[in-house]
N, C-alpha and C positions, 0 to 999 in steps of 0.2 A: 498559561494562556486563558484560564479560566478558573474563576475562584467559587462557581456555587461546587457545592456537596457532589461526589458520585450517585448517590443516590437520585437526586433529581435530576441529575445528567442521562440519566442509563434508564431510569423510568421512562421515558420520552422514547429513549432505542430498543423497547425493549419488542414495540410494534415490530419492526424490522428481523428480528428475532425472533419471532416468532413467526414470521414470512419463511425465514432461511429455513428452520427446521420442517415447518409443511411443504416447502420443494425438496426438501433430501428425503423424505418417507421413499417415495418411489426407486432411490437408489441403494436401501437399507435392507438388510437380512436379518430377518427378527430372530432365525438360527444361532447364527455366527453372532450378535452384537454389532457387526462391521459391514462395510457394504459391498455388494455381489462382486464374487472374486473377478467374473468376466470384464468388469466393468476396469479395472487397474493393470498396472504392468508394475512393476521394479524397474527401478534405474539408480546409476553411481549419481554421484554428488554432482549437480549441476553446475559447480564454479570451478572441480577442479579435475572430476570424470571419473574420479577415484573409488572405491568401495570400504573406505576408511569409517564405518559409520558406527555409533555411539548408539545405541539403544537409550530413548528418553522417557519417553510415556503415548500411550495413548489419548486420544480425544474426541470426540464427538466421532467416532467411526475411523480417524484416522491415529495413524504412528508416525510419530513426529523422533526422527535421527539426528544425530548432529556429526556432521565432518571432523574429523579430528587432522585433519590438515590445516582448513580454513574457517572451521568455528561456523559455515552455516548451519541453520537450521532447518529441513525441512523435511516433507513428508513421502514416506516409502514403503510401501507404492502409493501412485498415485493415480488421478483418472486417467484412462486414454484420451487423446485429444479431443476423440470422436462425442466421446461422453461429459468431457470437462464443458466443448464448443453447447453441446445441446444444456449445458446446465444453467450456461448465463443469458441465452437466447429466450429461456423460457423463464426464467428470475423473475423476481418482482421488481415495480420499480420504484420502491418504498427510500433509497439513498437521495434523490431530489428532494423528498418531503424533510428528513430530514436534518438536510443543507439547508434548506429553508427555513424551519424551525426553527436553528441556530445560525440565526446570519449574521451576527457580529465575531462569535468565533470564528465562521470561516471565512470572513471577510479577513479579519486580524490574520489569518496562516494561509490563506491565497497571496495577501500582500506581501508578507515577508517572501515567497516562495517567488513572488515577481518582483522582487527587486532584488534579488539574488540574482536574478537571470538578469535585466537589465544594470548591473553593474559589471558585467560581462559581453553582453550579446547585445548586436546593434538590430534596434527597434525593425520589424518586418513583421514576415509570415509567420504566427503561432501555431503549432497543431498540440491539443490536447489529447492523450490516447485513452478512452474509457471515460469520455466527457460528460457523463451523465446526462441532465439536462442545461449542461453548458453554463453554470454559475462562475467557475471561473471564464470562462470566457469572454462572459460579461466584463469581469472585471478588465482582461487583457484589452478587449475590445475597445473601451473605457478611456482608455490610456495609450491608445492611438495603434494596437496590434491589429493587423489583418488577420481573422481567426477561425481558422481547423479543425472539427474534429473527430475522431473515432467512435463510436458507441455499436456495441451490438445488440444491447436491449432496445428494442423497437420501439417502445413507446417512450422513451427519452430521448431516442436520436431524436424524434418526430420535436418532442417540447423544443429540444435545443435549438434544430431548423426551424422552425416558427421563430424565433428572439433575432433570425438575421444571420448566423453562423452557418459556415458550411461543413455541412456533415456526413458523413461516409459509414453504412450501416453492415460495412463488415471488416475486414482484416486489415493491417496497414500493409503488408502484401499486395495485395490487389488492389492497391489505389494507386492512382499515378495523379503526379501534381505537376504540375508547371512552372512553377519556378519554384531553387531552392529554400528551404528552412531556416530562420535563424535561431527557432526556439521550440523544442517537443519534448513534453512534460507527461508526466504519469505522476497522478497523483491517487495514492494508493494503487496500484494498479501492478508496478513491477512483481511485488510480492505473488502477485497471480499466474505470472508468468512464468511456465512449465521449466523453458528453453530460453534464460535472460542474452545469451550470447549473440541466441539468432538475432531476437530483437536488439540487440544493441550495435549488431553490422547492420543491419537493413537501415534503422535509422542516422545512423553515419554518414549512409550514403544520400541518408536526403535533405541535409543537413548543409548550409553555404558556408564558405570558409570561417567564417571567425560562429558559427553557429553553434549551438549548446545543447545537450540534454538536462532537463531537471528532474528527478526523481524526488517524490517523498513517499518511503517505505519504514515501516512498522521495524527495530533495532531487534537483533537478537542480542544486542549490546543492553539494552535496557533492563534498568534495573528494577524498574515493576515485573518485566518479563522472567528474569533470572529468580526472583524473588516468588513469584506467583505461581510458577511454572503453567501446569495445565490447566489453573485456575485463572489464567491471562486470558483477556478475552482477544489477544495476537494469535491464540490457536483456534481455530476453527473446524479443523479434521477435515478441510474438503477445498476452500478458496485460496488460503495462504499457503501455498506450495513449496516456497522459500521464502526466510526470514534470514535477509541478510546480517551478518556483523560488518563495522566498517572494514577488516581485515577482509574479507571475503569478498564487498563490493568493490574497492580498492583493484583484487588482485583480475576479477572482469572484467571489469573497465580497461585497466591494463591489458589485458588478452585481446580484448575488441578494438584497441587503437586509441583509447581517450586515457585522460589525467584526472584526478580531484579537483578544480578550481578551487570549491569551497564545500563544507558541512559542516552545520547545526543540525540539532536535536533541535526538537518541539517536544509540545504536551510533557509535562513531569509524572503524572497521576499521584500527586503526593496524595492526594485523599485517601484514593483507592490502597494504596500502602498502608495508609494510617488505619484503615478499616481491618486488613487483612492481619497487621501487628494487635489488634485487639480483636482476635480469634471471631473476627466478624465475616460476614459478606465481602466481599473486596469491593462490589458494586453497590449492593444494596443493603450494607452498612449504614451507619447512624452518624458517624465521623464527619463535624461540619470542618475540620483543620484540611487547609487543603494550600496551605503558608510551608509549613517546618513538619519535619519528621526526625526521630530517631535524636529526640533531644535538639536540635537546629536547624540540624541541614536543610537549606532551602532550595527553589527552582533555577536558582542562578548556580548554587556551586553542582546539582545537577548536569545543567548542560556545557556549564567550564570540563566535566568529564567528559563531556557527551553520553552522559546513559539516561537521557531521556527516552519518553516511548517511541519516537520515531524520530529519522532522520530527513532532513533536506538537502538531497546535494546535486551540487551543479558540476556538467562533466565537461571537458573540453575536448579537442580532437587534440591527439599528440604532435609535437611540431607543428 
């Protein structure tokens, strides 16, 4: 999806990065390495309830398990609501800048990501959950969408509502809409979600008959991810709470009343591969190859596997 170098990709993000790390100080115990026990709880595997879990590595203050049922990945423990709710309310809101930065990237996988949905779902109401400052919306908006959306960061709900979108500055719980859904998208956003099930009934129901969810979530299928491990920058220790496999999001979906429609992968990070293969930085490596790795393989036989770095999939309601 993009052919400059990781390094000049991730130079640009590195701003944001360094935002995330100055809001988690406050949740860190310079004792422990890890942050304040009060602040987490333990819980079984979120797709399957089970306590099947794989010890993998630690990260940035968090441990990251993997299911040995359903191959997710995520993190145990984690914050309590109370404290995860207060972490993104107070966040920076440094992900607009750089959407913006890179707007032909996300122009290029907003687009794909709507017309995934629009080869499904008849044109109506959009809601976006976690809309930042509403850049896809634009685009939905664009292309004839009435559009929706969620944000709890306050100072991007506000940028979004200024562009003409209607915005809702806290949980999709507490909103009530007036007529059904034909299309509610998380982009980046499921993986954040503690309790993917809740959300994935509550939006069911708000949802009109031939109406869809889209998801695009970081793969614990990916093969920069399995490759990299904690050196991926898909771990975080603190925001990606689950990192679905398709096996995993599949068997959810299922449980909450929807089907597959459709999934692709995006982004291959062949660079960052290529970087890490010559005992470099995965990021801020020298590697301008961002074509072939490992002798050929390119971004197309890539996502013919699907272990690209994320997935895009559209759900439908069952029967």
């Amino acid at each position: 999806m993009s052919s400059r170098a990781p390094k000049e990709i991730h130079e640009e993000r590195l701003k944001m990065h360094n935002a995330n790390v100055a809001n988690r100080v406050q949740y860190f115990d310079p004792k422990t390495g890890s942050f304040y026990e009060n602040l987490l709880e333990d819980r079984p595997c979120p797709t399957c309830k089970t306590n099947h879990e794989q010890f993998l590595f630690f990260k940035d203050g968090g441990r990251y398990v993997k299911c040995t049922e359903c191959d997710i990945v995520y993190l145990n423990p984690v914050f309590k609501d109370e404290n995860l709710e207060k972490y993104y309310r107070t966040n920076h809101d440094l992900q607009s800048e750089i959407v913006a930065n890179d707007g032909d990237f996300y122009t290029n996988i907003y687009s794909k990501g709507l017309r995934a949905i629009e080869r499904v779902a008849p044109k109506g109401n959009i809601l976006d959950i976690g809309c930042s400052a509403g850049i896809f919306l634009d685009l939905a908006k664009e292309a004839g969408w009435k559009t929706f959306g969620v944000e709890l960061n306050e100072r991007e709900a506000s940028y979004a509502t200024a562009k003409g979108h209607t915005i809702y500055n806290k949980f999709l719980n507490e909103v009530t809409f007036e007529a059904p859904l034909e299309a509610i998208c998380l982009w980046d956003v499921f993986e954040h979600l503690k309790d993917g099930e809740v959300y994935l009934k509550d939006m069911k129901a708000l949802l009109s008959e031939k109406g869809v969810v889209f998801l695009q979530i970081p793969s614990s299928d990916s093969l920069a991810a399995k490759m990299l491990r904690e050196k991926c920058n898909m771990y975080d220790g603190i925001e990606h709470v689950n990192l679905y496999s398709y096996k995993s999001i599949e068997k959810l979906a299922l449980k909450c009343g929807f089907e597959i429609e459709s999934c692709e992968t995006v982004i291959g990070e062949i660079g960052v591969m290529n970087n890490y293969l010559n005992y470099d930085d995965p990021y801020f490596g020298n590697s301008t190859n961002t074509k072939t790795f490992l002798g050929g393989l390119d971004e197309k036989w890539l996502h013919d596997q699907k272990m690209g770095y994320k997935m895009q999939l559209v759900l439908r309601k069952k029967g």
